[in-house]
C-alpha distance (Angstrom), angle and dihedral (degrees) to the residues before:
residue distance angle dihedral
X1 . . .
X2 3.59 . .
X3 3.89 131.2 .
X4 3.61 103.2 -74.1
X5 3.86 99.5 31.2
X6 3.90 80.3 67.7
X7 3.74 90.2 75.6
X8 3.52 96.0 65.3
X9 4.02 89.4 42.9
X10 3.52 112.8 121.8
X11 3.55 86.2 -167.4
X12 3.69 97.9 45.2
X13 3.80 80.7 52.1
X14 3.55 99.7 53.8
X15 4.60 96.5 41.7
X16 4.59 80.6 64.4
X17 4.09 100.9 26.0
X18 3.61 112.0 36.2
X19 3.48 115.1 124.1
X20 4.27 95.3 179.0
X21 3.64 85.1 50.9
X22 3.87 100.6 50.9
X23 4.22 88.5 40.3
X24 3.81 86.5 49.1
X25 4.18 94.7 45.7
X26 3.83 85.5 44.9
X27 4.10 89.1 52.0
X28 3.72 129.6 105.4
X29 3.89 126.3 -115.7
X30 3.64 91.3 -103.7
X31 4.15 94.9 56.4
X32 3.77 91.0 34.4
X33 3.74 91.4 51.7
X34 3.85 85.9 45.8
X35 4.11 93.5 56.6
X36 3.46 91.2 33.5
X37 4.40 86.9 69.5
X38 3.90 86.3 36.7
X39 3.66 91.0 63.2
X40 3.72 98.2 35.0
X41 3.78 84.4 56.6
X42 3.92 95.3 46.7
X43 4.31 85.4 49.9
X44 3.54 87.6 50.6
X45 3.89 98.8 49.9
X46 4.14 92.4 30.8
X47 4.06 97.0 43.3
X48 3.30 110.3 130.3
X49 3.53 98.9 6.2
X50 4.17 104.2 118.0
């Protein structure tokens, strides 16, 4: 990806602006361990699915 294909990134866009991401790094063991099975459990049901 080069320099200006970044701007149209939705991954670029996500690494600097990602609130869930930043709430989830700033999370304790407990509450990541806690999402951690919630997604698991959506992959498991959702797998597949796009």
């Amino acid at each position: 990806m080069g320099y200006y294909d970044a701007k149209a990134s939705a991954d670029f866009k996500n690494k600097i602006n990602s609130p869930g991401k930043k709430l989830y790094e700033n999370a304790d063991a407990k509450m990541k361990a806690e999402v951690d099975k919630h997604a698991a459990d959506l992959n498991k049901k959702f797998k597949g699915c796009n």
